[in-house]
C-alpha positions in Angstrom: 133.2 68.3 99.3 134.2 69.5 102.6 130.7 70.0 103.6 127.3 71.0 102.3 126.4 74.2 103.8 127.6 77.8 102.3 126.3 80.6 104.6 126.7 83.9 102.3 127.3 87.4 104.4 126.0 90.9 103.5 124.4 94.0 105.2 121.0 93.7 103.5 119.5 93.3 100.3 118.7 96.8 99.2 118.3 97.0 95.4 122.1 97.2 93.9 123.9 94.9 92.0 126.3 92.5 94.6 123.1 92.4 96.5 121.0 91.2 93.7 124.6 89.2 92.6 124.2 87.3 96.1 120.8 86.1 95.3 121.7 84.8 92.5 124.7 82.8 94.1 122.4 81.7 96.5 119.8 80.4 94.6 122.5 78.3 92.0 124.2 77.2 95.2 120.9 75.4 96.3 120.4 74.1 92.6 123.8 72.1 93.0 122.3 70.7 96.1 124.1 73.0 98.9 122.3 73.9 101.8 122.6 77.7 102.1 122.0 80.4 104.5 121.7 84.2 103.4 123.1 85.8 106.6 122.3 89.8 106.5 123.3 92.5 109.0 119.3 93.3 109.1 117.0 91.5 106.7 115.0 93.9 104.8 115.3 95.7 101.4 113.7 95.6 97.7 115.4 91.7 96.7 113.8 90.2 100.1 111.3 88.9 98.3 113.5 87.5 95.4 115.0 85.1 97.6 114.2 81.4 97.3 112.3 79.6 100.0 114.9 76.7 99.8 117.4 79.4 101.3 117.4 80.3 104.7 117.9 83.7 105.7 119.3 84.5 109.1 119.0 88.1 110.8 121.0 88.9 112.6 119.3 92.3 114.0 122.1 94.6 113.6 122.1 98.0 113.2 125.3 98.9 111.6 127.6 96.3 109.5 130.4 97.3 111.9 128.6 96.6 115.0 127.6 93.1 113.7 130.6 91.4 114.9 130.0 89.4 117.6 126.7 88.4 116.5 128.1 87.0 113.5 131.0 85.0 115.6 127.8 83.7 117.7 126.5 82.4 114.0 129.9 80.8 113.1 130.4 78.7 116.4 126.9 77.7 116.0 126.0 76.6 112.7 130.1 75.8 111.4 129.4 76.3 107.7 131.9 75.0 105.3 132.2 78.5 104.2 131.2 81.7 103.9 131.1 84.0 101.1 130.8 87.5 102.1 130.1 91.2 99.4 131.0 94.4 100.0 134.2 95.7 101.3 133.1 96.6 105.3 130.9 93.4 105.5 134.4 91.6 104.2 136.5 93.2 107.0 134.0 91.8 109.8 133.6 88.3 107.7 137.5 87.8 108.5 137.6 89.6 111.9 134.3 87.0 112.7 136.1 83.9 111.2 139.4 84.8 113.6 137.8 85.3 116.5 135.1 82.1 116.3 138.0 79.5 116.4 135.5 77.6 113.4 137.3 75.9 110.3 134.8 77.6 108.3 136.6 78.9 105.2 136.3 82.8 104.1 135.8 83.9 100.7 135.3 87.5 100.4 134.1 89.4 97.0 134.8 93.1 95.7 132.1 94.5 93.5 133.5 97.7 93.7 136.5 100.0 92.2 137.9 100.6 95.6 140.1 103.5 94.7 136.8 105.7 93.5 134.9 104.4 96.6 137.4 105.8 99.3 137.5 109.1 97.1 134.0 109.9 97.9 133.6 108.5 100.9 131.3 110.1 103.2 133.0 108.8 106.8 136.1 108.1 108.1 135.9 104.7 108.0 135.5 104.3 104.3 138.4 107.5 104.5 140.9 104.5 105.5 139.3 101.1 104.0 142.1 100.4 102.3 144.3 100.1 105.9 141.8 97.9 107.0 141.8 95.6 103.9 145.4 95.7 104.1 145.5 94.3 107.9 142.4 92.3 107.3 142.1 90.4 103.8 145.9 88.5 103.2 144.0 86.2 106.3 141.0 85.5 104.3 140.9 82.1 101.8 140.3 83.8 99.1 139.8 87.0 97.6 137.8 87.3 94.5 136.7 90.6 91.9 134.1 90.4 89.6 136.1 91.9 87.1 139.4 92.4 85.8 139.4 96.4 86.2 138.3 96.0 89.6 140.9 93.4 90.6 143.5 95.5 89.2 142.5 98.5 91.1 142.5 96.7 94.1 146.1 95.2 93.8 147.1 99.0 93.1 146.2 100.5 96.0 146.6 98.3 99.0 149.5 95.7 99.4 147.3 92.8 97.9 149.0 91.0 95.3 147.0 91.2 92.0 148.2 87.2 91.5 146.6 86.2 94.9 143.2 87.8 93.7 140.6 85.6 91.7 138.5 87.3 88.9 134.8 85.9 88.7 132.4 87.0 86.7 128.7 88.0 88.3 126.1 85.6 87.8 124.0 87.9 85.7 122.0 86.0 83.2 119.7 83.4 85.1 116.4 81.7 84.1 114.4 84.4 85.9 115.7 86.6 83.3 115.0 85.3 80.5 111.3 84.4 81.7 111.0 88.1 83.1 111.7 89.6 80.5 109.0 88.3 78.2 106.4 90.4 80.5 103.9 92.4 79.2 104.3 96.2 80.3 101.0 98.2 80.9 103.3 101.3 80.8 101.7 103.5 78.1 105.5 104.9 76.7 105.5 101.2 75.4 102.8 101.1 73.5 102.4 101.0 69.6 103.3 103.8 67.9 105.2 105.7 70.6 108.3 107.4 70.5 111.3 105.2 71.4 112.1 104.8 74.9 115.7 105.5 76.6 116.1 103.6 80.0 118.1 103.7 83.1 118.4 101.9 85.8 120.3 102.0 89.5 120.1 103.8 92.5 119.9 107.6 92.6 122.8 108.0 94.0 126.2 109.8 92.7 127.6 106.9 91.1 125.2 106.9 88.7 125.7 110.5 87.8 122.2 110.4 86.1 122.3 113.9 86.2 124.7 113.7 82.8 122.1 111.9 81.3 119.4 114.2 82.2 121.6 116.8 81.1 122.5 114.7 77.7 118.4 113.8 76.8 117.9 117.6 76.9 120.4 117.3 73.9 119.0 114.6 72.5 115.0 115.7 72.7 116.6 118.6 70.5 117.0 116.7 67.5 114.8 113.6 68.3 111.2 112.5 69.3 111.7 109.9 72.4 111.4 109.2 76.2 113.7 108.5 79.3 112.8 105.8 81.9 114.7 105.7 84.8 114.1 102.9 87.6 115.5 103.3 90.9 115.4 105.2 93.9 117.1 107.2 95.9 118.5 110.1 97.5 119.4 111.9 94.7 115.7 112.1 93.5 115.0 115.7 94.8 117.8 117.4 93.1 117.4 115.1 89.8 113.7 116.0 89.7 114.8 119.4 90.0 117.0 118.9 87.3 114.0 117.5 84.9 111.9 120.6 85.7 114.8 123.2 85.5 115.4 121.6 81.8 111.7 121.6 80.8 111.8 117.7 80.7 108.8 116.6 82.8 106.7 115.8 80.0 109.3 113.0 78.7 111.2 111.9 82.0 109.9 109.6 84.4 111.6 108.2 87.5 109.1 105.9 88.8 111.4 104.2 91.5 112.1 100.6 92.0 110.7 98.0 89.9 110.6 94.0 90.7 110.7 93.4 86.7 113.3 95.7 85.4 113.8 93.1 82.1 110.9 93.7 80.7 111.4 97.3 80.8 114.9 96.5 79.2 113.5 94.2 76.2 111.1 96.7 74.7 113.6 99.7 75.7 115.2 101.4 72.3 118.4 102.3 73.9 119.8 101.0 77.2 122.0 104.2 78.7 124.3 103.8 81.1 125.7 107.1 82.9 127.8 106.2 85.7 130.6 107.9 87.0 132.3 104.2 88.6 131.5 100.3 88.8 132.6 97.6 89.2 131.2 95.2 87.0 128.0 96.8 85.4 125.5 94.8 85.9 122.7 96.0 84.8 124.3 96.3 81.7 124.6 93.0 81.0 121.4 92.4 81.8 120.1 94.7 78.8 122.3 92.8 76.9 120.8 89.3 77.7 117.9 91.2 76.1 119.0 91.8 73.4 118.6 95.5 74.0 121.4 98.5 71.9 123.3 99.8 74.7 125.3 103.0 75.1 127.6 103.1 78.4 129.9 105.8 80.0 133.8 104.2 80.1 134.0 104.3 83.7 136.3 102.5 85.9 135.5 99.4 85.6 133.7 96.6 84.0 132.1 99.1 81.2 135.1 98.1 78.4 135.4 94.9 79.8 132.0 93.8 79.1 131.5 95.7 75.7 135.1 94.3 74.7 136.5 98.0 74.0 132.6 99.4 72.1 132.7 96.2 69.6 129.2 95.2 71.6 128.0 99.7 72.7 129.1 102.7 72.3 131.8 104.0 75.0 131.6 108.0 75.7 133.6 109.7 78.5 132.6 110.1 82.1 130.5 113.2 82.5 130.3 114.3 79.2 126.7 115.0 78.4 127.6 115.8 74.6 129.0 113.1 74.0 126.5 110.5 75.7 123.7 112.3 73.8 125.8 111.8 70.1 126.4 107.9 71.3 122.2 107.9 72.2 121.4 109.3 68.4 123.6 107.0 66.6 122.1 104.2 68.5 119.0 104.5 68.1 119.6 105.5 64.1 121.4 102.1 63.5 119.9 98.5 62.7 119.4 96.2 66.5 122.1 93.6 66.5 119.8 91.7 69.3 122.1 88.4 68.8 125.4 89.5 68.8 124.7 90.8 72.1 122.6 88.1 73.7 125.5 86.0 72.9 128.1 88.7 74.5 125.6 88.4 77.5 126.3 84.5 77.7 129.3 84.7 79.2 128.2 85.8 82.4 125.3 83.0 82.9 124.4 81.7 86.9 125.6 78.5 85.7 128.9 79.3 84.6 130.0 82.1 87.8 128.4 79.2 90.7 130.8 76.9 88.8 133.6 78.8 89.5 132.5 80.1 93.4 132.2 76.6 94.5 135.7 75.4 92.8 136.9 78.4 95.3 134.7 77.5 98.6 134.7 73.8 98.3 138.7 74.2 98.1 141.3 72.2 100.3 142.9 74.6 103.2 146.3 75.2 101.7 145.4 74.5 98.2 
């Protein structure tokens, strides 16, 4: 082992899925007896509190990812990790920029949770307008690059000058102990409750990736022909025009968007149907995570990770992206057919803490040049 300490680098730890992903790392990292240290752009958001007290977290009190620079170069020459793991594309570029300009040994290992071709399409700035120049001038000096799933690895290789052979593919370290414990919660919710109607649930940011509108749009459908519920947990800046959504449809009765939960698996384990709407991914997490709970789940066949997990609909039905009809048909058959809990718990197996830190440390702890 080149040395024990693995510092991992993101902007914060907001509730989405490489952050909660990073946690995760962090956390097995310690079990196999590294000594880590969660360095963040500005340490706040929903996961702070998930993070173990055997990692340490560094602020660095910056208040843009780009503008972090030097402060993380200041980090490198002063604490000389083994290596550093970095998530998310613009936290990536400065990880690389940091490494060059510290003069440290450190190795850099950066991680794409994200199809990049759909993120530069709706981009909101210029900088994410031209990403892919700066991953092309920045990542062929970085360790290694790794994709947490095939479709996103693919895209990636497609449109910048990366070679698809030079980039690892790593599953997310999705189903942990804390899972399986949290999601044997009790809910005080009244929707779960005997004799209820069954209970659709969402969850993710309200954001446009998540095009919960569809769904919205698709429970209308569905409340049509069938008694039941939609939770959705998350929050965001889409809630104004989603809640207008749920009033314009005459939903408010059976929609609720509570906002962000610390325990989303218990919500999943007495859910009916898992529904996932999004528009893009990169390897669903959350999806997954219903899985490991051995919740029926329906998913949109978006670009990427969707497919991949489901292994083409054998484990959930696949509709089209945006298609409300179609989503809502997937919902119904769902919820009409038997729950095959252990065909999917067993699908969610393959993406346990233990196996994805395996694989992360064979790439960090690596030889320069091997």
């Amino acid at each position: 082992m080149p040395g024990n300490r693995i510092a991992l680098f993101l902007p914060s730890l907001e509730g989405g899925g490489a952050e909660r992903v990073m946690v995760n790392l962090a956390l097995g990292f310690v079990e196999e007896g590294r000594q880590v240290d969660l360095v963040l752009v500005k340490a706040e958001g929903a996961y702070m509190e998930l993070v173990s007290n055997k990692v340490r977290i560094v602020d660095l009190q910056g208040k843009r990812v780009l503008t972090s620079l030097f402060r993380l170069i200041k980090y490198l020459r002063k604490e000389h990790p083994a290596a550093l793991l970095s998530a998310m594309d613009h936290a990536n570029v400065i990880a690389i920029l940091a490494k060059r300009f510290s003069g440290v040994a450190t190795r850099i290992a950066v991680s794409v949770h994200s199809t990049l071709s759909i993120e530069v399409k709706h981009a909101k700035s210029w900088r994410g307008k031209i990403l892919p120049w700066f991953i092309n001038l920045t990542y062929p000096n970085a360790d290694a690059i790794i994709a947490v799933s095939t479709g996103v690895a693919e895209d990636m290789a497609q449109n910048t000058s990366l070679n698809y052979k030079n980039i690892k593919i790593i599953y997310n370290p999705v189903v942990t102990q804390r899972l399986l414990e949290k999601q044997q919660q009790a809910i005080s919710h009244p929707w779960f409750q005997k004799d209820q109607p069954p209970v659709l649930l969402a969850v993710g940011r309200l954001t446009e990736q998540k095009d919960f509108a569809t769904l919205i749009k698709a429970f209308a459908i569905i409340r049509k022909q069938k008694k039941c519920r939609l939770l959705i947990l998350g929050e965001g800046e889409q809630r104004p025009e989603l809640e207008d959504l749920i009033n314009k449809l005459d939903l408010t009765e059976d929609v609720q968007m509570p906002g962000f939960v610390e325990n989303p698996y218990a919500y999943m384990k007495q859910a009916d149907v898992f529904v996932l709407s999004s528009a893009w991914e990169g390897l669903v997490t959350v999806l997954i995570e219903a899985m490991a709970c051995g919740t029926p789940v329906v998913s949109t066949d978006c670009p990427s990770g969707s497919r991949e997990i489901l292994v083409d609909g054998k484990y959930g039905r696949l509709v089209p992206v945006g298609d409300s009809e179609a989503l809502a048909e997937a919902v119904i058959q769902t919820l009409e057919q038997e729950r095959q809990s252990e065909s999917l718990i067993k699908r969610a197996n393959d993406f346990t803490q233990t196996a994805s830190v395996k694989k992360y440390l064979e790439v960090l702890d690596r030889q320069p040049g091997n």
